[in-house]
C-alpha positions in Angstrom: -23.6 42.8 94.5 -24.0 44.1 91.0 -24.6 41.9 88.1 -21.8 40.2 86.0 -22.9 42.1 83.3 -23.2 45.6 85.0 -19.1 45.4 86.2 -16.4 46.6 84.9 -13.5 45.0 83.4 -11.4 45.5 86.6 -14.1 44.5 88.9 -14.4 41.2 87.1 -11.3 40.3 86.9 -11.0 41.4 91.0 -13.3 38.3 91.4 -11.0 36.2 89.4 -7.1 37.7 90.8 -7.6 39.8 93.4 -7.5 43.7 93.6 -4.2 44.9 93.7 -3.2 42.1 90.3 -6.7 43.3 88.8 -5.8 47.2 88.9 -2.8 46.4 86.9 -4.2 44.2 84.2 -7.6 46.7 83.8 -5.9 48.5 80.8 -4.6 45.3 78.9 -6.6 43.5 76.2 -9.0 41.2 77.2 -8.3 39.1 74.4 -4.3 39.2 75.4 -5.3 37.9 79.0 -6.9 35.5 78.6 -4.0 33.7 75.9 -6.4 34.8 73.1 -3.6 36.7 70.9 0.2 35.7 71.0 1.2 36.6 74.9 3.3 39.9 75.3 6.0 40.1 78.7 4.8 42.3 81.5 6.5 43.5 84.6 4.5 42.5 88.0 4.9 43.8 91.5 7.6 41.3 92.0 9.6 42.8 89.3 9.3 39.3 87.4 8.1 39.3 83.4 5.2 36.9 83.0 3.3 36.7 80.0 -0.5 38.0 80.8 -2.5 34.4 80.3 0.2 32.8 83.0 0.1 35.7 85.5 -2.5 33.8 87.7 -4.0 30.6 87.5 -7.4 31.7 88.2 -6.9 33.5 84.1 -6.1 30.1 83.1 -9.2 28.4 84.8 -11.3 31.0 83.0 -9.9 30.2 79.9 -10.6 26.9 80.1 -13.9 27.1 80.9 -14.7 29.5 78.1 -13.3 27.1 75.7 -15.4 24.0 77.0 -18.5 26.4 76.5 -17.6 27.2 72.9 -16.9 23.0 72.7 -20.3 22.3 74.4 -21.8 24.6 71.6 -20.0 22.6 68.9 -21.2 19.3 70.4 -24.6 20.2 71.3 -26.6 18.6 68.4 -26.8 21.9 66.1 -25.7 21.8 63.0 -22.7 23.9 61.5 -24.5 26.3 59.4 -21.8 29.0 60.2 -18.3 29.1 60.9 -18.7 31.9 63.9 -18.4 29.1 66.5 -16.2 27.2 64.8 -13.7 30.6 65.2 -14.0 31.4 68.4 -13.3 28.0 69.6 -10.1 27.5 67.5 -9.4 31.0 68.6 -9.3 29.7 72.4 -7.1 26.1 71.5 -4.6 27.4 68.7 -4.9 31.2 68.1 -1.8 31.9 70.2 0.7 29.0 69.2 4.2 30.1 68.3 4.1 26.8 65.9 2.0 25.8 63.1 -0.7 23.3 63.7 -3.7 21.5 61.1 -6.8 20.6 62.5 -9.9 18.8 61.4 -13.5 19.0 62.4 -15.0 15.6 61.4 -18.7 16.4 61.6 -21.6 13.9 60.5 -24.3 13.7 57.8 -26.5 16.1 59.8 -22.5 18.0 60.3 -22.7 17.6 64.1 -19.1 17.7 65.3 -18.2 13.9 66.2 -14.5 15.0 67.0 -11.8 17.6 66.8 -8.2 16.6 66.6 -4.6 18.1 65.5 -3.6 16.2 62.6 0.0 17.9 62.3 2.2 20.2 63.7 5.4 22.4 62.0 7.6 25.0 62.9 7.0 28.5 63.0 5.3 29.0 59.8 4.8 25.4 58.4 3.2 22.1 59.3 3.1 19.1 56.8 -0.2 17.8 55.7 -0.6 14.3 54.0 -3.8 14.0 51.9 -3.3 9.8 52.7 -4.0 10.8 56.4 -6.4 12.5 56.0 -8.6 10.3 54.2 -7.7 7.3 56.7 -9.0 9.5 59.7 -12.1 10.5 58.0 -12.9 7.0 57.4 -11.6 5.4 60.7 -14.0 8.4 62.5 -17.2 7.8 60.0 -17.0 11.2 58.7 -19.5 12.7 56.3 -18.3 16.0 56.2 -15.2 18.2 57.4 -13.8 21.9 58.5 -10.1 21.7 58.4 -8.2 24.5 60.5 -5.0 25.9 61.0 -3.0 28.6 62.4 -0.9 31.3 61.7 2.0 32.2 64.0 2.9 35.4 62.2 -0.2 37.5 63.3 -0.9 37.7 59.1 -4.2 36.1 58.4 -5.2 35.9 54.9 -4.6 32.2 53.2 -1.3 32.1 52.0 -1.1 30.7 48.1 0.0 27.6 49.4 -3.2 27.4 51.7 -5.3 27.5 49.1 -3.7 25.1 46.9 -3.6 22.6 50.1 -7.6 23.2 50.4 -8.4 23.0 46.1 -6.1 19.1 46.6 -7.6 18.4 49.6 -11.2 18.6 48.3 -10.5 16.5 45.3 -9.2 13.9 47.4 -12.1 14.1 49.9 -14.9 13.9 47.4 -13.3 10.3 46.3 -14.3 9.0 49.2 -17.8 11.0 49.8 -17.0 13.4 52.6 -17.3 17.1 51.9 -14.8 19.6 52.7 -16.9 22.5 54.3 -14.8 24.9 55.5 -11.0 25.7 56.0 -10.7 28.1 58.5 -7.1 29.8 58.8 -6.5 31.5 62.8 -4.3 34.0 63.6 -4.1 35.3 67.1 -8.0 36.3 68.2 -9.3 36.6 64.7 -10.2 33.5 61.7 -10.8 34.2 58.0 -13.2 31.2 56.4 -13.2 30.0 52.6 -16.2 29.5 52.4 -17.2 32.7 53.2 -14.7 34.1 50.9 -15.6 32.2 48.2 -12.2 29.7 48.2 -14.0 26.3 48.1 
């Protein structure tokens, strides 16, 4: 048997769905399969519309497991000295929500991750944020520091005016109780855009 890393695309996914479902998802976006980007209908033998990530529950086990790797790496002791991680994870848990949803990373002094959590959740393009909240979670979790998160349900992902606003607030309120506000990270389908690396915070 060849390596993992020697096969195909098709011959992977074989292992996971069987031939016959394989040679008809080969062609598709990995990142579409597997629930990474917002889920597009296709036809199956049956003659049933499925979106791809729900064709098979072996795609969905995948999935999974990929996402616990990503969270093992966030929880493995090592510091957050770059949002690629961060990304790819909140790729995997919110990148393909048809809703709105804010997240925060409460990390430690060392900014080890001690949790994730959705704070809020909105409707297609909107969820409600409440600087009190906020503040009372980092507080009841011990947090020292934070990367806040949220998606974008249109597919656009540059920070919206009112993202940016929400972040410049945000911070000011966070620095009155000593935790620093590290990151915002804004998601959109496979793909994140981080302020710190563009120079928002």
């Amino acid at each position: 048997m060849k390596q993992f890393n020697q096969m195909s695309n098709i011959e992977l996914l074989t292992l996971l769905v069987g031939e016959e479902l394989a040679s008809n998802l080969g062609t598709k976006y990995l990142s579409e399969l597997f629930g990474f980007m917002n889920p597009r209908s296709v036809m199956v033998s049956s003659g049933e519309h499925h979106t791809y990530y729900h064709l098979h529950p072996n795609l969905g086990a995948a999935k999974e497991l990929i996402s616990r790797c990503f969270l093992e790496q966030m929880t493995s002791g090592e510091s957050f000295s770059s949002p690629d991680v961060s990304k790819k994870w909140l790729c995997t848990m919110i990148g393909n929500l048809e809703h709105e949803v804010f997240w925060c990373l409460w990390l430690d002094s060392q900014h080890r991750l001690i949790t994730a959590e959705e704070i809020s959740r909105g409707t297609i393009n909107q969820a409600s944020v409440y600087p009190r909240e906020i503040v009372k979670q980092a507080l009841a979790v011990n947090a020292a520091a934070v990367i806040l998160a949220h998606n974008h349900p249109s597919g656009l992902l540059d920070p919206s005016s009112a993202d940016i606003q929400l972040t410049v607030g945000l911070k000011k309120t966070l620095d009155l109780v000593d935790v620093k506000l590290l990151d915002h990270i804004v998601i959109a389908n496979s793909s994140g855009v981080s302020f710190a690396e563009r120079g928002l915070l």
